[in-house]
C-alpha positions as CSV (number, residue, x, y, z in Angstrom):
1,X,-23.2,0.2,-9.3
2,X,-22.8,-3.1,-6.6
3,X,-21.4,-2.8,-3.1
4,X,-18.6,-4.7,-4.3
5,X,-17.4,-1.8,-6.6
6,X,-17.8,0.6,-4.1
7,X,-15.2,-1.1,-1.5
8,X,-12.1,-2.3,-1.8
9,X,-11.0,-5.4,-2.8
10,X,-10.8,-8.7,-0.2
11,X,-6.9,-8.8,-1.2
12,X,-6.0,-5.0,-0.4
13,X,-8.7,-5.1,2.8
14,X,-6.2,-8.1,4.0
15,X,-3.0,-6.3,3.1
16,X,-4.7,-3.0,5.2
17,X,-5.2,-5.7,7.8
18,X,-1.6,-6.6,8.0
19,X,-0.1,-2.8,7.9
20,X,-2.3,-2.3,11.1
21,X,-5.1,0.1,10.0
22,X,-7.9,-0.1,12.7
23,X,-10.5,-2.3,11.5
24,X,-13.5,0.3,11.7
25,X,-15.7,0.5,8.9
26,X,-19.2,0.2,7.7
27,X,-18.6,-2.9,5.7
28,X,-16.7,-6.0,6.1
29,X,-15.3,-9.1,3.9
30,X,-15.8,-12.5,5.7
31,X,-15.8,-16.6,4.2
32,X,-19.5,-17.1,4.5
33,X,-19.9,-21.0,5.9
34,X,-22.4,-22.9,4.7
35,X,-22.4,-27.2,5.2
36,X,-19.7,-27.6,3.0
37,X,-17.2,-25.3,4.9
38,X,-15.9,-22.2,3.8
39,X,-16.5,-20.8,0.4
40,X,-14.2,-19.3,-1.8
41,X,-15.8,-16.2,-2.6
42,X,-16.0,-13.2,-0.4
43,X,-19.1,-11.2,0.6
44,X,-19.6,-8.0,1.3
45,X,-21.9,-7.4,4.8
46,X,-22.6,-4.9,7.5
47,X,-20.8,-6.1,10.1
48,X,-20.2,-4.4,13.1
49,X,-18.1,-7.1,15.4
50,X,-14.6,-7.5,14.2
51,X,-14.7,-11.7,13.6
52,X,-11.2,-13.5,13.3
53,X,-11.6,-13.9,9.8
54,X,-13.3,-10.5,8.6
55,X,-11.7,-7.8,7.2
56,X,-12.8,-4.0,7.0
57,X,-13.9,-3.2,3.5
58,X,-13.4,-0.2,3.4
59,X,-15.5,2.2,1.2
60,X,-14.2,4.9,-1.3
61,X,-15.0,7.7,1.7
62,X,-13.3,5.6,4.5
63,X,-10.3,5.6,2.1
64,X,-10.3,9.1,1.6
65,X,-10.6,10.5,5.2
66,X,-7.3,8.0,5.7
67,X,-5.2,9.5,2.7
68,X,-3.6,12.8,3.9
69,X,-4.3,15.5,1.2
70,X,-0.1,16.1,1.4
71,X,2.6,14.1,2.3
72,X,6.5,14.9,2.5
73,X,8.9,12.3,0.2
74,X,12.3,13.5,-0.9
75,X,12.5,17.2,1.2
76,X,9.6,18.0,-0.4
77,X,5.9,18.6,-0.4
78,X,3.5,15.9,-2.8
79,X,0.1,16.8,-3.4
80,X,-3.0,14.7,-3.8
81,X,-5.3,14.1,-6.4
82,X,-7.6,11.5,-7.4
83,X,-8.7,10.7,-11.6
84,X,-11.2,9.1,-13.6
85,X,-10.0,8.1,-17.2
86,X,-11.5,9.7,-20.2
87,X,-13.3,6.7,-21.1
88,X,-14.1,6.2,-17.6
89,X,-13.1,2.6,-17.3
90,X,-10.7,3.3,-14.3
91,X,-9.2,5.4,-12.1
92,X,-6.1,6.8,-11.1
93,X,-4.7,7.9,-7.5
94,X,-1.4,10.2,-7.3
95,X,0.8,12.4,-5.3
96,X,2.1,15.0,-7.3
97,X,5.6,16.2,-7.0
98,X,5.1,20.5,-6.0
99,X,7.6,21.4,-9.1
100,X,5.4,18.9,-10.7
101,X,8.7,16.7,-11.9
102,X,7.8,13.6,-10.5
103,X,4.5,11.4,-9.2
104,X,2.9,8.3,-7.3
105,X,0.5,6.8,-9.2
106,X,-1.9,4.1,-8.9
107,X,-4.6,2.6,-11.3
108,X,-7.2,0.4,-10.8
109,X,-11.2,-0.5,-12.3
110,X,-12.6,1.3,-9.5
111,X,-11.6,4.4,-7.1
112,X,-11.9,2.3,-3.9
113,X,-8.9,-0.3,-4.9
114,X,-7.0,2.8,-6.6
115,X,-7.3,4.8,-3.7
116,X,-6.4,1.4,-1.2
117,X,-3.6,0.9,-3.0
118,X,-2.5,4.2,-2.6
119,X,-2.7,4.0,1.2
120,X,-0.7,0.7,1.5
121,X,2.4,2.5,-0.4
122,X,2.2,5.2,2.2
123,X,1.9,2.8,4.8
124,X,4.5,0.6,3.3
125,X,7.1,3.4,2.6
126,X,6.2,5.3,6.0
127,X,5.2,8.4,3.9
128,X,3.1,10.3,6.7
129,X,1.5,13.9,6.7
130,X,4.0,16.6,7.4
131,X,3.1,17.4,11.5
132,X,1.0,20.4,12.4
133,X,3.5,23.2,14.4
């Protein structure tokens, strides 16, 4: 499998960007110059220096430390759970309803966009862990 499957996308690492989630991980996206100026396609690096136009690409772990294993929508408590189809040409990221009548869901060809995705509609939707008492 390639890096590139492993992390993210550069469009959802952006969008991470712009919700404010710390820019701490092992890989990063950045335009790679070259004489002609920027290039259009992205590259995956290790990068440890946060450069003006880099963005964390985050890997399927670093995704899954930041998605709580509950959150609280509606009064009520929504579980986590993470899928691989049955022909295993993508995966699927959900919060489960706890009487099971309603869900989150989000697809994509590999578990690191699925599970990014998933963290920019909490973000988006300020759906946080319930607090410790």
């Amino acid at each position: 499998m390639k890096l590139e499957q492993q992390v993210c996308s550069l469009e959802l690492a952006k969008r991470l960007k712009e919700l404010g989630v710390k820019q701490e991980s092992l890989f990063k996206w950045h335009w790679k110059s070259d004489e002609y100026g920027f290039t259009t396609t992205p590259e995956v690096v290790h990068c440890p220096i946060d450069l003006i136009n880099s963005y964390s690409a985050f890997t399927v772990a670093e995704l899954g430390e930041m998605l709580p294993n509950m959150v609280i929508k509606d009064e009520q408590d929504w579980w986590f759970e993470t899928l691989k189809n049955g022909s295993g040409t993508s995966w699927m990221v959900c919060y489960e309803s706890k009487d099971e009548s309603d869900v989150i869901v989000f697809h994509a060809p590999n578990e690191a966009d699925a599970r990014a995705k998933m963290l920019i509609y909490l973000l988006e939707n300020n759906l946080t862990p319930p607090t410790k008492s």
